[in-house]
Each structure stands twice: as C-alpha cells, then as structure tokens.
C-alpha positions in Angstrom: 0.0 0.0 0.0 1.4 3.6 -1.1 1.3 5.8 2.0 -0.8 8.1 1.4 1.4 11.2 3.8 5.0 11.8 3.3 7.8 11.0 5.6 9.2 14.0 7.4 11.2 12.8 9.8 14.7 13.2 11.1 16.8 11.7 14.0 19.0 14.1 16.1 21.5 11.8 18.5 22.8 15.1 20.1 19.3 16.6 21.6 19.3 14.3 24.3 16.3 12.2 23.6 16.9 8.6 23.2 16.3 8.0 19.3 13.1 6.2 19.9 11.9 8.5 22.1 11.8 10.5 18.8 10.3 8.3 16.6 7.5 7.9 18.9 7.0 11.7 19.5 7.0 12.3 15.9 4.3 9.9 15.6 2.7 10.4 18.4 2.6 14.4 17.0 1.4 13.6 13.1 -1.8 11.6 14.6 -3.1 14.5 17.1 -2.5 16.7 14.3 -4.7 14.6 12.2 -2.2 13.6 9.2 -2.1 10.2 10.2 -6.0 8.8 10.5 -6.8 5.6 12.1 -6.0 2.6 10.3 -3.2 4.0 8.6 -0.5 1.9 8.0 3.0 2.8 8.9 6.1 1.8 7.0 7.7 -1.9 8.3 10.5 -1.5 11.4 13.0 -2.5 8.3 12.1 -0.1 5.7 11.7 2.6 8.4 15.3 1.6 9.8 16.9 2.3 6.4 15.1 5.6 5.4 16.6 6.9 9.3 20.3 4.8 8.6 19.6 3.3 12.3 19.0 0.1 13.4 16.1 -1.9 13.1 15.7 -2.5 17.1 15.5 1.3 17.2 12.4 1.3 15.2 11.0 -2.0 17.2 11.1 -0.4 20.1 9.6 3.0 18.9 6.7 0.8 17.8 6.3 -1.2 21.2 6.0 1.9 22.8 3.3 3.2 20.9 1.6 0.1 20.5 1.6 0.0 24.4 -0.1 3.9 25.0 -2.6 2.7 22.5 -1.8 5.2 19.7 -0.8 2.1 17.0 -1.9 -1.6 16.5 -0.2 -4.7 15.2 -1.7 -7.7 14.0 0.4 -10.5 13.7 3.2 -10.4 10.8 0.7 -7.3 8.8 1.4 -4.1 8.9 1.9 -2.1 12.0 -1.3 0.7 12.0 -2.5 3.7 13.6 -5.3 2.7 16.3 -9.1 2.5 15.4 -10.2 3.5 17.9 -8.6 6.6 18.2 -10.8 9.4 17.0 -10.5 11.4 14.0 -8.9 14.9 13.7 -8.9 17.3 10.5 -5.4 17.3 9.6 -3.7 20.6 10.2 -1.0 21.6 7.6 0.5 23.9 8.9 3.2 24.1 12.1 3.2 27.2 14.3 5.8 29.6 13.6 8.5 29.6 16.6 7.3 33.0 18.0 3.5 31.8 18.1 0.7 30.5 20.2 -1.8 28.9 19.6 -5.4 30.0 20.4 -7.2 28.7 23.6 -10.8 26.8 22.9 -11.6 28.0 26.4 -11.9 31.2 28.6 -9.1 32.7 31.2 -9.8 34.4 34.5 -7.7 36.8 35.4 -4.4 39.5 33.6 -1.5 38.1 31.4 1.6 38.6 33.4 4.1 40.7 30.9 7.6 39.3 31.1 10.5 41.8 32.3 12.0 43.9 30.6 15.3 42.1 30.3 18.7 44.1 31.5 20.4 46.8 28.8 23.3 46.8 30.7 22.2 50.0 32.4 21.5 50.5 35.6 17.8 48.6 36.5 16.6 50.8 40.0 15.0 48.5 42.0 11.8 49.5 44.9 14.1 48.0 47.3 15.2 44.5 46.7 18.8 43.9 49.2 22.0 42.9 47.6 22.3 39.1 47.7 26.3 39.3 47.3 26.1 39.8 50.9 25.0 36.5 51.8 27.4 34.5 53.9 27.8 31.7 51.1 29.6 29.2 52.9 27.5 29.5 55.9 24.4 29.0 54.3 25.7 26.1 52.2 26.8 24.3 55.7 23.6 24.4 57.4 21.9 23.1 53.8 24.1 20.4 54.5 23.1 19.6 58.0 19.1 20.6 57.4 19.6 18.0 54.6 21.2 15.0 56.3 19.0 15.6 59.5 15.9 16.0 57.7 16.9 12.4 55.2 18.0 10.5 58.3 14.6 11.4 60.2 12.6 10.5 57.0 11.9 14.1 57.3 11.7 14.9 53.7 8.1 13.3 53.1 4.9 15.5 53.6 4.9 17.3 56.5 2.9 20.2 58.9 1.6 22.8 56.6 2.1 25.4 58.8 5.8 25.0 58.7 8.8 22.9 60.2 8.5 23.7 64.3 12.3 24.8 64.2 11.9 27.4 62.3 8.1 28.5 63.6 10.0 27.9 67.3 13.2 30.2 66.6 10.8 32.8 64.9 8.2 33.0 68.1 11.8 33.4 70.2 12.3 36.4 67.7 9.0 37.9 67.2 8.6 38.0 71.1 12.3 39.5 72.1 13.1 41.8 69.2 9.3 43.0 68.3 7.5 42.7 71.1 5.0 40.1 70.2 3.5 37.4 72.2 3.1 34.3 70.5 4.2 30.8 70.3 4.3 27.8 67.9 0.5 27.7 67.2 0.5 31.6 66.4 2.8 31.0 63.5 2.3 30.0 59.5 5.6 29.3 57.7 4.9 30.9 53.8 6.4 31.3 51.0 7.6 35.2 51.4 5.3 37.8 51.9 3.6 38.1 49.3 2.4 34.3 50.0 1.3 35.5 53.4 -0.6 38.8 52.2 -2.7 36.3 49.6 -3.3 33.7 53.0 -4.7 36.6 54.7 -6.6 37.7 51.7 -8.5 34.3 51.4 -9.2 34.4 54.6 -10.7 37.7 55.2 -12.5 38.8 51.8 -15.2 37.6 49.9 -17.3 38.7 46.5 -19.1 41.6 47.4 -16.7 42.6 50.7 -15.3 46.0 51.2 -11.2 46.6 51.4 -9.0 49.6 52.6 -5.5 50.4 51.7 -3.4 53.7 51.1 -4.2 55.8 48.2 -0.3 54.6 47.1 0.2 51.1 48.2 1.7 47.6 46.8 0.0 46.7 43.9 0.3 42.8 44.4 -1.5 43.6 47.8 -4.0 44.9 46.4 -4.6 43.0 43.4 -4.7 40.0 46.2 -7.7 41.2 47.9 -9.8 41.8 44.5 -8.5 38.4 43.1 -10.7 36.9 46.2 -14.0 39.1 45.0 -13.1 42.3 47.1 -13.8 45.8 46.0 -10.4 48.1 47.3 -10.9 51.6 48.4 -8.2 54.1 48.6 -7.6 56.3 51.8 -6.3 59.1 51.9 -2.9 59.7 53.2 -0.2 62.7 54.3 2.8 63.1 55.4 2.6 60.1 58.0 0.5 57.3 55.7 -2.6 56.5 55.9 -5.1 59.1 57.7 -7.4 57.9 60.3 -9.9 60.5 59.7 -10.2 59.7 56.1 -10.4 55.7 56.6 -13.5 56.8 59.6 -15.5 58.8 56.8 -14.7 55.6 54.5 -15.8 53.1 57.4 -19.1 55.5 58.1 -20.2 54.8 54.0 -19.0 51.2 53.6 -18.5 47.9 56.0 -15.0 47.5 56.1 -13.9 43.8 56.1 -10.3 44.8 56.4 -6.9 47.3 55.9 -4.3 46.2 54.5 -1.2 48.4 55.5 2.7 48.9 55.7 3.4 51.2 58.8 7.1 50.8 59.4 8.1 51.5 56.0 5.3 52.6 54.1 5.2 51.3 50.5 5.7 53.2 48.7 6.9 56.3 50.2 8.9 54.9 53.0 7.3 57.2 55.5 7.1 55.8 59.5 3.9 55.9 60.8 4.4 57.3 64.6 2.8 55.6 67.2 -0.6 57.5 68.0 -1.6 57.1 64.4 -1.3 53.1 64.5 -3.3 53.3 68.2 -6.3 55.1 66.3 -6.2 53.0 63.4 -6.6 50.1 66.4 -9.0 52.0 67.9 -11.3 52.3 64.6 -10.5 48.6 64.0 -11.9 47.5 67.4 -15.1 49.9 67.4 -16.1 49.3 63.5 -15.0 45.2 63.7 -12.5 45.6 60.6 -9.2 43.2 60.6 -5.8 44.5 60.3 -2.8 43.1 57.8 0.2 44.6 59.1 2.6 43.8 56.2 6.2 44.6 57.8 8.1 43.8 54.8 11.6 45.0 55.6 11.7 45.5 59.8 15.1 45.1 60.4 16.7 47.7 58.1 16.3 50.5 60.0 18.8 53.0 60.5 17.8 55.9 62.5 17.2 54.3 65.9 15.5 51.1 66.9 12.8 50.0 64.6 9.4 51.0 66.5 7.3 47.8 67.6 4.7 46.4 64.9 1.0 47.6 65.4 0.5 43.6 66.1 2.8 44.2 69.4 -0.3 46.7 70.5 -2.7 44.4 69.7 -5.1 43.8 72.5 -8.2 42.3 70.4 -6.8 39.9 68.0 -7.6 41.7 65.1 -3.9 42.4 63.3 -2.9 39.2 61.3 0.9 40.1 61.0 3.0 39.4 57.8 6.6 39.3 57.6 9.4 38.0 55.6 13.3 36.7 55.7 13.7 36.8 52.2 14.6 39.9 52.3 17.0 39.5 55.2 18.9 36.5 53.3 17.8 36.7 49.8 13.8 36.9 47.8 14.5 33.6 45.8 14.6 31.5 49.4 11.1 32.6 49.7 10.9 32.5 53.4 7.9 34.5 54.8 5.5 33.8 57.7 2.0 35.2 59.2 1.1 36.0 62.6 -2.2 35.9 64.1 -4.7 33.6 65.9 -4.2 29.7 66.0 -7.7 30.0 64.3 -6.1 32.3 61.8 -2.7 30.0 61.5 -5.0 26.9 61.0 -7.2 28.3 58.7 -3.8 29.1 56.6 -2.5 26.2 56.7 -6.0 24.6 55.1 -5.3 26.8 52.3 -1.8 26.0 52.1 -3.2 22.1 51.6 -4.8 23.0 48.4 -2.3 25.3 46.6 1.2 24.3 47.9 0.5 21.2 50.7 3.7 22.5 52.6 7.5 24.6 52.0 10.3 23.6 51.7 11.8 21.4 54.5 15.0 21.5 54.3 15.6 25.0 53.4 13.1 26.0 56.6 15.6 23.7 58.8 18.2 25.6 57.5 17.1 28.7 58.8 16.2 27.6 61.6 19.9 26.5 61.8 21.6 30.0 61.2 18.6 31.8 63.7 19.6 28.9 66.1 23.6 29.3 66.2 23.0 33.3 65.8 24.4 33.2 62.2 21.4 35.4 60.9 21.7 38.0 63.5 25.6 38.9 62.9 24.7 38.6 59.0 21.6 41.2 59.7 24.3 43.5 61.5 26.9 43.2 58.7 24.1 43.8 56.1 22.8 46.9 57.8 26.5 48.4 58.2 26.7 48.1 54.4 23.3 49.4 53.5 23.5 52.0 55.8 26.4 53.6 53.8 24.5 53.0 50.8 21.9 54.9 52.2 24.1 57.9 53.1 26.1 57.8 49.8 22.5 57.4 47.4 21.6 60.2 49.7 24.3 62.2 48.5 23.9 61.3 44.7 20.1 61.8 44.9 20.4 65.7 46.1 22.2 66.1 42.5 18.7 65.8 41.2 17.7 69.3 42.8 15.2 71.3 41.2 13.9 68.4 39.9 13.2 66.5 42.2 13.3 66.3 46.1 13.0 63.8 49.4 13.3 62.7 52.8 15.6 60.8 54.0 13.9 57.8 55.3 14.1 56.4 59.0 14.8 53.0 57.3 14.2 50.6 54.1 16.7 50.4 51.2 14.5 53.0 48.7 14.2 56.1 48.7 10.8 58.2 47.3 12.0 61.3 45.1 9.2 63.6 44.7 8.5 65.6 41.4 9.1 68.4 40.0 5.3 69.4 38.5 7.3 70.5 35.6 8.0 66.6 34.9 6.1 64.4 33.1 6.7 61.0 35.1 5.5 59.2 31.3 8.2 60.9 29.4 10.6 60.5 31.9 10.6 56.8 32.1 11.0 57.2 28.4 13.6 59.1 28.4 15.7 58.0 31.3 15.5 54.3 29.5 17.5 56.0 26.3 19.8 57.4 29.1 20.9 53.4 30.2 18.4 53.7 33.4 15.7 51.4 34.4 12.7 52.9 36.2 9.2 51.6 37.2 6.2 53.5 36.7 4.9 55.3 39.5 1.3 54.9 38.2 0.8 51.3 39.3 1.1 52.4 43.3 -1.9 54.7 42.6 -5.2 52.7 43.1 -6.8 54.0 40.3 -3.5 54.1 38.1 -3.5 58.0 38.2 0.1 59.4 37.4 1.8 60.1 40.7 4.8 62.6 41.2 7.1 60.4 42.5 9.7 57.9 42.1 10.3 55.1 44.2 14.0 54.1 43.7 15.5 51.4 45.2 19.4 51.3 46.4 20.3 48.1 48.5 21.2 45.9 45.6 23.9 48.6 44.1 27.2 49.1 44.1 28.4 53.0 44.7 29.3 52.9 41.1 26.3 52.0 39.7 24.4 54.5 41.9 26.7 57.4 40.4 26.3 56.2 36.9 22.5 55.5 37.7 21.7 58.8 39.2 23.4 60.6 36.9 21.6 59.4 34.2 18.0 59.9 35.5 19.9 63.6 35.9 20.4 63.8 32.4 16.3 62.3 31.7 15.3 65.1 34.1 16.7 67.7 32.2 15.7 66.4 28.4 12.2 65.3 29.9 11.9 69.6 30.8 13.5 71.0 28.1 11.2 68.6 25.4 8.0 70.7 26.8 9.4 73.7 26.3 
C-alpha cells in the first residue's frame, strides 16, 4: 500500500532524547495533528530503519512503545497501523511559527503577566530589593548540609505540617517576642512562601465577592490585586505626610463595612514614611469599634537605621484583630522565599487549610536551614553586617540623589533600602521613564502604586542591591532624563 502522507522525519542523537523516544514523539505528534488517521499503516520496522540509517531495534522499540499507549496496532506479521479506535482529527497543515501561540478553545480568568523587561546593561533601579552578594555563602551552604542529612536521616523529607517545620516556627516565636514585642508561640505562626504568600493567605481568609477593602491611596499593587482576586472591591484612603489618615479611613468606614486594611506602617510602601505611634493606636481603635481586621505587612523591619525600629502595630494588639505578615527573604535573599504570618491559632489553622490546596507545605529543608543560622546566631551577625553596608548606601545614594535638585526632592527615610523622590510638576513622570531608559536607566512606573492608576509625582528608587558605582552612573543618568524630559516641553 502507497502511503498516502509523506515521511518527514529526522533523527537528532545530540538533543538528548533517546532516538526512539523521537520516533515515537514524531508519531505520536502527526496523529493528534490529524495527518495520520486511524487505520493508517505505517512503514515496516526495516524499511523505516533504512530511510533513518539506524538500526532496526530502534524502530521496534519505537513501535512497542506506541503500541503499548494505545496510539498504533499490530496484527500479527501485517502491517503495523495507527489505532481504530482513536478518534479522527482534520489534519492541520500547517506548524506554528516559533514565536506563536496557539489559540485557547476556552476562557481565562484573570491579567496576562508581561515578562520583564530584560537588562540593557544600564543601571535597573529596583523598589528595594537587598544585595544578595552579601549572603554569607559558605555558611548557608553548611547548614543546607546539616538541614539536609538531618531531615533524610529522620525520614523528614516526606509531607509534613503545613504550617511550617516547628524549628523554624520555634526560633521565629523566640524572635518575634524579644526583638518586636510580640507574644506568641508555635501555634501563632504559619511558615509561607515570602510575603507576598502571606498577604494572599490573609486575603483568602478575610474577603469575599461583594466585601469591602482599605489600603493607602499609594500602596503595593500585588496587595492589592490579592484582595480583588478573592471578590473584594479596594478603596483608597487618603494619606499625608505620615501614611494612611485615620480621619479619612473613619469617613470611609461610616459609608461602607470594612472587612479589612491592608497596611505597611514601618516602612510605608511606597513612600517609605514611618507611621508614629498615636496614628497606628487610632487605626486600632477604629479597627476594634467598627469590627475591621488588620494586615500589618512589615516587609523589611530590620533595616532601619535611625534608631531602633518602632514595635509592629500587632505588638499593641489587645483584640486579636492584626494578622501580622513578615518576611526573611529579604534578610537573606527573595529567591529563598521564606515569609511567615502572625495571628490567631484559628487564623494559623485556617492558613494552613489553604496552604493544603495550593502548595501542601514549603520547603523542608531550606526551613531547617534557617532555623539552623537563627539557632547558632548566624542570621543575627549577617543582619548586623548587612545593615553596616546598607547604611552607607543609604548615606552615599543620599548624597547622589540631592544632584537631582530642582527636579526633584526627598526625605531621607528612618529605614528601608529606597528612597521616594518627589517631582518636580514641571515633569512628566510618562516621558521620563522614556527618556531616562535611552539614558541606560531602568525605572518603574509610578502609576501602578496609585489605586486607580493615576500618574503620581514620585519615584520610588531602590538602592540596597547597588554598588556606589552603579548608583553614580544610575543617578546621573535619570539627571540627564530630568533635564531632556523639561527641556522637550518647552
């Protein structure tokens, strides 16, 4: 029998795939795309051999497999065939091009996520990611080591609690309760990964379709987009010099039921301001006498450099309503993903019943292994080595930034490793980013920390991750955007 489709393929022993792995892709791939119907027959194991110059076990094989998936048939010494049973597809002709995609035959919930703009070479400002050269390497890698052979000789690497290993959850209640002034224990603590992780937990658990949510008029988009993902609707409050204004959220709690705030009062995000103490005891106060919950998102807590960082609102709370968010990823580095939430057993349990059904648990070994360096004090003289560093970061991006003057101004910030430059109203923050990307610099787009993507005069720009050199080159440069982005409107 003449076959009625032509032979197109081709063996390649360098990719990696065993040769009749290939064979039986290829044909696997010409009958779901309908150019090999059922009952076709398919060239002998011989014939087949010598068209590919391999040997004839190759093919055999090839065939054995597909035979045994169901996607061919053999019947005794006739010709091997596609299935029967196997239903029939239109063939399709054409391949997709390299750089397409094909078309979905079904809806999508939810935003594309746009890939990041990959590195020029420039210098990429940051909103305040740290510098994970500083990580002590060889420490680290030791108690990887031990977390690993401990974990393997306890048969410790199976499924485990999805609230977290105890070590860890034990060393960070020992933490939590001498450095911030928190009293909680094993029960009160939910192992995630990194904040972000934590800030979607708390979202779950708090808002529904049809539920009202406050945050700052500027605040951290993933926060908020966390809150609408589970059917909230997210009102912006006013804010001034100190974050968030307690007269404007009461107005706001007066015309809606609030189910929650979501807020970052150490370091606001994103204009790094410190919230001072009787503004986070009236927020508690409004909390308690209109029955709203509190997430209390203290991102970055120990890089600050002006005193000792204040106590978390969740240190003051007498009422159980602040569900506490914090991270290490930060302290060691953001891919380690090491967060954890505070709050309630109730709140910890309910977590964890999330974390059944989207992750089932972290990462065992590389919780033991933090729990290793909080344990021996590693983490703590790494925190104070860090903050040495980034404090003269701080003082030297301090002195690049005033460069910028007229165009742009700040405050230096208590703590956090960005600054927030505020702008010049003869800038137009579009054009800039524009401008300062011909000039070699990477900026993000103030507009996305405005609620309802408004432009905002500002510039969030991160330094911790820098070197002094690339902060020179990388101020100078959004010097140079400044003054073409003026001079184009003139």
């Amino acid at each position: 029998m003449l076959r009625p489709w032509k032979l197109n393929l081709s063996v390649r022993r360098r990719e990696g795939l065993p040769v009749h792995v290939q064979i039986a892709q290829y044909f696997i791939d010409e009958i779901s795309r309908g150019r090999l119907a059922p009952g076709t027959p398919l060239p002998g194991s011989r014939v087949l051999a010598e068209e590919l110059g391999i040997n004839r076990k190759t093919v055999q094989l090839a065939y054995e497999e597909l035979i045994a998936q169901g996607w061919l048939r053999s019947e005794g010494r006739q010709a091997t065939f596609v299935a029967l049973e196997l239903p029939h597809r239109p063939a399709m002709d054409s391949a997709l091009k390299s750089d397409e995609t094909p078309a979905l035959g079904y809806a999508l919930y939810g935003e594309r996520h746009e890939a990041a703009p990959r590195e020029s070479g420039g210098v990429s400002f940051s909103d305040g990611v740290p510098d994970t050269r500083l990580i002590p390497f060889e420490v680290l890698g030791r108690a990887y080591r031990r977390a690993l052979i401990a974990a393997a000789r306890a048969n410790r690497l199976a499924y485990g609690d999805p609230r977290g290993e105890p070590a860890l959850r034990q060393e960070l209640a020992a933490m939590l309760s001498a450095e911030r002034g928190l009293q909680v224990g094993l029960d009160n603590i939910c192992v995630v990964r990194g904040s972000q992780m934590g800030i979607y937990l708390a979202a779950r658990l708090l808002a529904r379709s049809g539920d009202h949510v406050a945050v700052d008029a500027l605040s951290y988009p993933p926060a908020r987009e966390a809150f609408r993902a589970a059917g909230a609707q997210v009102h912006g409050v006013e804010m001034d010099a100190f974050g968030m204004r307690p007269e404007a959220l009461e107005r706001l709690c007066r015309q809606q039921r609030i189910r929650a705030i979501y807020i970052t009062p150490h370091h606001q995000f994103p204009t790094t301001v410190l919230m001072p103490a009787e503004r986070r005891m009236h927020i508690l106060a409004l909390a308690e006498q209109f029955g709203f919950a509190v997430v209390e998102d203290d991102y970055d807590h120990e890089f600050h450099f002006a005193r000792r960082p204040m106590f978390p609102m969740a240190s003051g709370d007498r009422t159980g309503r602040v569900i506490y968010v914090g991270s290490l990823s930060k302290v060691l580095a953001p891919g380690l993903r090491v967060g954890y939430v505070v709050g309630s057993r109730e709140v910890v349990d309910r977590c964890a019943n999330e974390i059944q059904w989207i992750d089932r648990q972290g990462n065992a070994v590389t919780e033991l292994a933090v729990a290793d360096l909080m344990h021996s004090g590693e983490l703590r003289r790494h925190i104070r080595r860090a903050l040495r560093v980034y404090q003269e970061r701080r003082r030297l991006f301090a002195e690049y930034a005033s460069e910028l003057k007229p165009w742009a101004d700040f405050c230096l910030p208590d703590g956090g490793l960005a600054l927030w430059l505020r702008l010049a109203p003869m800038l137009d923050g579009d054009q800039l980013l524009s401008k300062a990307h011909e000039e070699g610099v990477s900026i993000s787009s103030s507009r996305s920390f405005a609620i309802d993507g408004r432009a905002v005069p500002g510039l969030r720009l991160g330094f911790g991750n820098l070197t002094p050199e690339a902060m020179e080159m990388g101020v100078r440069g959004l010097g140079r955007a400044f003054a073409r982005t003026v001079n184009s409107r003139r």
